[in-house]
C-alpha positions in Angstrom: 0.0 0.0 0.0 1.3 3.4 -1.1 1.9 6.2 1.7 -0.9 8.8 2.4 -0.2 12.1 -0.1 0.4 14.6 2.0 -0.8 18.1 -0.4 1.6 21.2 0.1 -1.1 23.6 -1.0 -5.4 23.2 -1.5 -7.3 25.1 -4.1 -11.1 24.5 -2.6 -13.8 26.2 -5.3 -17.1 26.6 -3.4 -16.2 26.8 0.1 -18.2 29.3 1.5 -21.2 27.1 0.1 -23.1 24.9 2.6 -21.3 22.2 1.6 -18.0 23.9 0.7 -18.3 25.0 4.4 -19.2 21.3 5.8 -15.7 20.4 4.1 -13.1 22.5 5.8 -12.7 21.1 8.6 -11.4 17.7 7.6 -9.5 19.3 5.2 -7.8 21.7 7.7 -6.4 18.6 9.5 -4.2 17.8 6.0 -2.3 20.5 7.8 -1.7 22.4 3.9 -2.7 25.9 3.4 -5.6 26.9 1.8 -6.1 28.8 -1.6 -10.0 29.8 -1.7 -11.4 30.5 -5.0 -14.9 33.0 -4.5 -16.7 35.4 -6.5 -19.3 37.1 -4.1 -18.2 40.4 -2.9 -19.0 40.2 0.4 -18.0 36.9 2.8 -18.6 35.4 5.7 -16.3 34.3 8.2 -14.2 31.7 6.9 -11.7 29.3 9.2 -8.4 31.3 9.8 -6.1 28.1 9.7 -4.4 26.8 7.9 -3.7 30.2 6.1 -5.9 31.4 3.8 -5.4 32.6 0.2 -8.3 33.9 -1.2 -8.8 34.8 -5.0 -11.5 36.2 -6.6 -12.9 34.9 -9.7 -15.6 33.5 -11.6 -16.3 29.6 -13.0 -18.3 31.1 -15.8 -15.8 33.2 -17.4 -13.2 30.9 -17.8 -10.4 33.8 -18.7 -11.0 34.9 -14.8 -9.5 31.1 -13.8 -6.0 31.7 -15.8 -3.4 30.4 -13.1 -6.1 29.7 -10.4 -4.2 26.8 -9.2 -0.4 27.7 -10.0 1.3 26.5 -6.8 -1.5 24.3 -5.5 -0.5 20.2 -6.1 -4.6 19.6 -4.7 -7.8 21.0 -5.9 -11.3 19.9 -4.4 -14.0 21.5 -6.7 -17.1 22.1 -4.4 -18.6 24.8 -6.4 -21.8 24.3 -8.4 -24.9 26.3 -9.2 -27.3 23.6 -8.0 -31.2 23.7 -7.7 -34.4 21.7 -9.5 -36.4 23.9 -9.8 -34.2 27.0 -11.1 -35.4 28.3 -14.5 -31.6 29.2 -15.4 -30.7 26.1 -17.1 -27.9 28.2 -19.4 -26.3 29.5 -16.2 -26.0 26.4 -14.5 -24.5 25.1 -17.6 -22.1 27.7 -17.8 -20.6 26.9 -14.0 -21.3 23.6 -13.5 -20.0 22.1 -17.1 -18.2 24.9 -19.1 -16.4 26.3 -15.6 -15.3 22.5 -14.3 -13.9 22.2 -17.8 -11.5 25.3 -17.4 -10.8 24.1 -14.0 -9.5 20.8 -15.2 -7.7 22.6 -18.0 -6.0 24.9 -15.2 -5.3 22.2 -12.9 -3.6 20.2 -15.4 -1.4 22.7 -16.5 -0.4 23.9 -13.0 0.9 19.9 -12.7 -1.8 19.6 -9.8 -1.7 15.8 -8.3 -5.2 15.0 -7.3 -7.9 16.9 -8.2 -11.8 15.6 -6.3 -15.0 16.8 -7.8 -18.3 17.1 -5.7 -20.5 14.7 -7.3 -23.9 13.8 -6.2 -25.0 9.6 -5.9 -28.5 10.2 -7.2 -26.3 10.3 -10.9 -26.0 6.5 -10.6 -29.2 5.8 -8.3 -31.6 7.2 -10.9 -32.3 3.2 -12.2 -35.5 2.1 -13.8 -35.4 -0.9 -11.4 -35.3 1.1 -7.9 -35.7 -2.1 -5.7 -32.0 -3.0 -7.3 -29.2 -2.0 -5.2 -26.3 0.0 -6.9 -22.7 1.3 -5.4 -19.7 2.8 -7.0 -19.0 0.9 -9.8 -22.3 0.6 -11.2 -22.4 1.8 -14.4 -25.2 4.9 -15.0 -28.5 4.4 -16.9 -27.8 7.8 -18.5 -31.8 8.3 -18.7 -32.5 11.5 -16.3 -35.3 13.0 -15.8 -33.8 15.8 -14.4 -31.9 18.3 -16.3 -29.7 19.3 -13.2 -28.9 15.8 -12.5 -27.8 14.8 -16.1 -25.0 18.2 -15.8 -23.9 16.8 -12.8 -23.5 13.4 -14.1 -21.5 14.9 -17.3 -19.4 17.0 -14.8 -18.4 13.7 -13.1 -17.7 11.9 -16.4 -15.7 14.7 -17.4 -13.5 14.8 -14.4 -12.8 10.8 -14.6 -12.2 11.1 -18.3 -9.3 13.2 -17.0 -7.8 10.9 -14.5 -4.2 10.9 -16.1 -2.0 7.9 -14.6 1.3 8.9 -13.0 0.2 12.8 -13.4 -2.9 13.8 -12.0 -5.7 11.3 -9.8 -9.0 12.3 -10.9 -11.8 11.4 -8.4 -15.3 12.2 -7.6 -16.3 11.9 -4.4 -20.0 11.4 -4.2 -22.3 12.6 -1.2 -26.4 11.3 -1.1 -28.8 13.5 0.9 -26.9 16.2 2.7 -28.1 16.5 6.3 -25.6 19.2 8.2 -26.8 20.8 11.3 -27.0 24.5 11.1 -26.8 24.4 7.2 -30.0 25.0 5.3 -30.8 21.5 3.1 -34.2 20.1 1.9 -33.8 17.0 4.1 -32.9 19.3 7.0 -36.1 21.4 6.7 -38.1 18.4 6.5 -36.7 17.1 9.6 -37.1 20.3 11.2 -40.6 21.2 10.7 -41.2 17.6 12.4 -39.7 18.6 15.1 -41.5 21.7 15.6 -44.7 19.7 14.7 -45.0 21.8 11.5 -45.0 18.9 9.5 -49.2 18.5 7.7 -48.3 15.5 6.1 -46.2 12.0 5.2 -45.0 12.5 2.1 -42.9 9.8 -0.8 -42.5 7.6 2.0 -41.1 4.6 -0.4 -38.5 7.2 -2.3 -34.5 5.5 -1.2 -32.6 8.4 0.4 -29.0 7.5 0.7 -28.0 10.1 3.5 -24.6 11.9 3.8 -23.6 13.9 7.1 -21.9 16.6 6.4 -18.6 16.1 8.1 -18.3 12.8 6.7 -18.2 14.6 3.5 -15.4 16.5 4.6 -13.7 13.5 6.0 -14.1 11.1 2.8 -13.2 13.8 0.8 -9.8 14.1 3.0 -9.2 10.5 2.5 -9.7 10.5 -0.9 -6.9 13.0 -0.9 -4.6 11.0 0.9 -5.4 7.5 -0.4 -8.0 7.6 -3.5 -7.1 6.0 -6.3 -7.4 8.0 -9.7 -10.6 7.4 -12.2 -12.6 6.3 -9.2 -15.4 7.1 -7.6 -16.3 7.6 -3.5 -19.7 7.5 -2.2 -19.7 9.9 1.0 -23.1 8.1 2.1 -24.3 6.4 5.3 -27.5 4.8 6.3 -29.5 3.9 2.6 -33.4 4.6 4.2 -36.6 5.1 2.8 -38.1 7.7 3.8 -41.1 6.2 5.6 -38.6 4.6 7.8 -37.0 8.4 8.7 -40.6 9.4 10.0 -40.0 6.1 12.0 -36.5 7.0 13.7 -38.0 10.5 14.1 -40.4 9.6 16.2 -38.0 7.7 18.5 -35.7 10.4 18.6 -38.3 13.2 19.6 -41.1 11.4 20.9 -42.5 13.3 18.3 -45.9 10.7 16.2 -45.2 11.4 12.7 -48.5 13.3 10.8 -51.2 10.9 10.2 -52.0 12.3 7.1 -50.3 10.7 3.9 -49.9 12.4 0.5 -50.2 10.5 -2.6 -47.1 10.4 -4.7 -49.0 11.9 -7.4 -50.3 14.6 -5.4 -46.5 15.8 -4.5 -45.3 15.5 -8.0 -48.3 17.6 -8.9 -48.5 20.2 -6.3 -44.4 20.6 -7.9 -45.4 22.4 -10.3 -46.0 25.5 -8.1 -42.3 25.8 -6.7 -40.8 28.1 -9.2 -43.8 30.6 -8.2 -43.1 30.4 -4.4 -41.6 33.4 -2.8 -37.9 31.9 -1.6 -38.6 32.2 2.5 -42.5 31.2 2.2 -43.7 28.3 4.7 -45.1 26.5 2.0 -42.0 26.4 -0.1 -40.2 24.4 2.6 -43.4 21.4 2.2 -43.6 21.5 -1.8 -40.8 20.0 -3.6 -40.0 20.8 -7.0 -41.5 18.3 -9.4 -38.2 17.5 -11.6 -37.1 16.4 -7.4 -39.9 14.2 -7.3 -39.7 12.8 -10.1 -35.8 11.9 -9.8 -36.5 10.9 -5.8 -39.2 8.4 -7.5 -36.4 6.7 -9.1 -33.7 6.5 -6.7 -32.2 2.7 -5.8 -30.7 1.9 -2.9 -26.6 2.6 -2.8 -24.1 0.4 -0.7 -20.1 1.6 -0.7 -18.2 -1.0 0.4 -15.1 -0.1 -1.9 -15.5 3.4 0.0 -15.3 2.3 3.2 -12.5 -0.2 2.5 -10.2 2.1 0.1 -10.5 5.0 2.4 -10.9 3.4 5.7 -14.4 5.5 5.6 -16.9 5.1 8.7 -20.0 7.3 8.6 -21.4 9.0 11.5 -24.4 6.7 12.5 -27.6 8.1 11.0 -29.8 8.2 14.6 -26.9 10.9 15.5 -27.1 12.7 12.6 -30.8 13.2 13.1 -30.6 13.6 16.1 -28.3 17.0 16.1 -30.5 18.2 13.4 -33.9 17.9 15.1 -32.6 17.8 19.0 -32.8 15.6 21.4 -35.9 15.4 23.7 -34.5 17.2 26.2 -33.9 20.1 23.8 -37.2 19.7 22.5 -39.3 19.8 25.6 -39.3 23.5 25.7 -40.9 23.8 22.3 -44.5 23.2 20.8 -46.8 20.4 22.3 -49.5 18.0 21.2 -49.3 15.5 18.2 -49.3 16.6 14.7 -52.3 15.1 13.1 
């Protein structure tokens, strides 16, 4: 077995994201310095060690990335314009595609060693046999009904097509759900409107949810780092769950019954259609997915990532304490609303 890489320098895109910012901390114990690409004008507090370098520029102007990563041997590209139910398809295009592209073109010519991409393990989940369990090698279908999904999948294939033996290790490293206390995720405002006994309904309670912690992320991303092997993929999941059996460990973590009521699937993919009409902080948006979601949750197969776990000695947190710092304890709880949501 090779010896762990130990980077001189990091180049992290997308770190003052939700995710970006889930990730520093397991890479600030590589012990390298930190080179922080960003484009928004103002920031907010970022980690003050290891030292910061922080240069501005922009994913979709390429020209802005010239010599981005001159003097960094590692870059871990969290950036990405994400969202189902945006209406700015050419935009996310633009970053997600067009601006990894240039970043693979900089890194390669700044002799960068490993570079890991932010993937997402719906992009091989999305099966027409959903009952079939997949993991990192499975090969994807390639059918999406999602266009966001499909530009994250090409973003992946893109980055492995560059994995270039002896030069530079190309990896994606894959999270599921994200579920990050403090951070604002889908899952996480699901789970908290149970807890406050906000939550009307049970909704797509069949729908697979392969559920990544947010500092495990950060951790199997630091491994991969140190151990991954180029032109391979890491699945950054934990517990594989359907959703139906979340309301379940909810209950037993809060004390909290789960809503009687139950929503058809049809009735959620329908009711979809009204997200890109919501205003941004409105209750309601926080119960009404967006229908492209559905449709791609609908789909999802259970993942299993035993290569993960064994390549990069990978242990995720246990999912019970995951929820658990998300939606509190009972204790923490006991001061907020009462009586069962019905």
């Amino acid at each position: 077995m090779r010896p762990p890489y130990e980077p001189q320098r990091i180049l992290v895109t997308g770190a003052t994201g939700v995710l970006g910012r889930a990730l520093m901390p397991a890479l600030a114990a590589l012990g390298a310095p930190f080179r922080i690409l960003v484009h928004q004008t103002k920031l907010d507090p970022l980690p003050e060690r290891p030292p910061l370098d922080i240069r501005r520029a922009d994913l979709a102007r390429p020209e802005s990335l010239r010599g981005i990563a001159e003097g960094c041997d590692v870059v871990v590209h969290a950036a990405a314009r994400t969202g189902f139910a945006s209406l700015a398809r050419e935009g996310q295009r633009r970053i997600n595609l067009e601006g990894t592209g240039a970043l693979l073109r900089e890194a390669r010519s700044a002799d960068v060693r490993a570079f890991v991409f932010i993937g997402y393990a719906g992009t091989i989940q999305e099966r027409d046999d959903a009952e079939r369990a997949v993991d990192e090698d499975t090969l994807p279908e390639g059918r999406y009904v999602s266009d966001y999904v499909r530009m994250k999948y090409e973003a992946e294939a893109m980055v492995l097509e560059s994995n270039q033996p002896g030069a530079m290790r190309s990896m994606v490293v894959s999270p599921g759900v994200l579920l990050h206390r403090g951070a604002p995720t889908l899952l996480g405002g699901l789970i908290q409107a149970f807890a406050a006994r906000e939550l009307p309904y049970r909704m797509l309670e069949r729908v697979w949810l392969a559920i990544s912690d947010g500092l495990d992320v950060g951790r199997c991303v630091s491994a991969a780092v140190a151990l991954g092997h180029g032109g391979r993929r890491y699945l950054a999941t934990g517990a594989c769950v359907r959703l139906g059996e979340l309301y379940t460990l909810l209950t037993g973590i809060t004390g909290i019954p789960a809503p009687r009521r139950a929503l058809p699937d049809k009735l959620v993919e329908e009711l979809g259609f009204l997200t890109p009409l919501l205003p941004k902080q409105s209750f309601l948006r926080k119960l009404v997915l967006p229908r492209d979601l559905v449709l791609h949750l609908r789909r999802l197969a259970p993942v299993r990532n035993d290569r993960t776990r064994s390549e990069l000695a990978f242990a995720p947190t246990a999912l019970p304490a995951t929820l658990a710092a998300v939606a509190g304890s009972p204790d923490e709880l006991a001061g907020g609303k009462t009586g069962a949501a019905s």
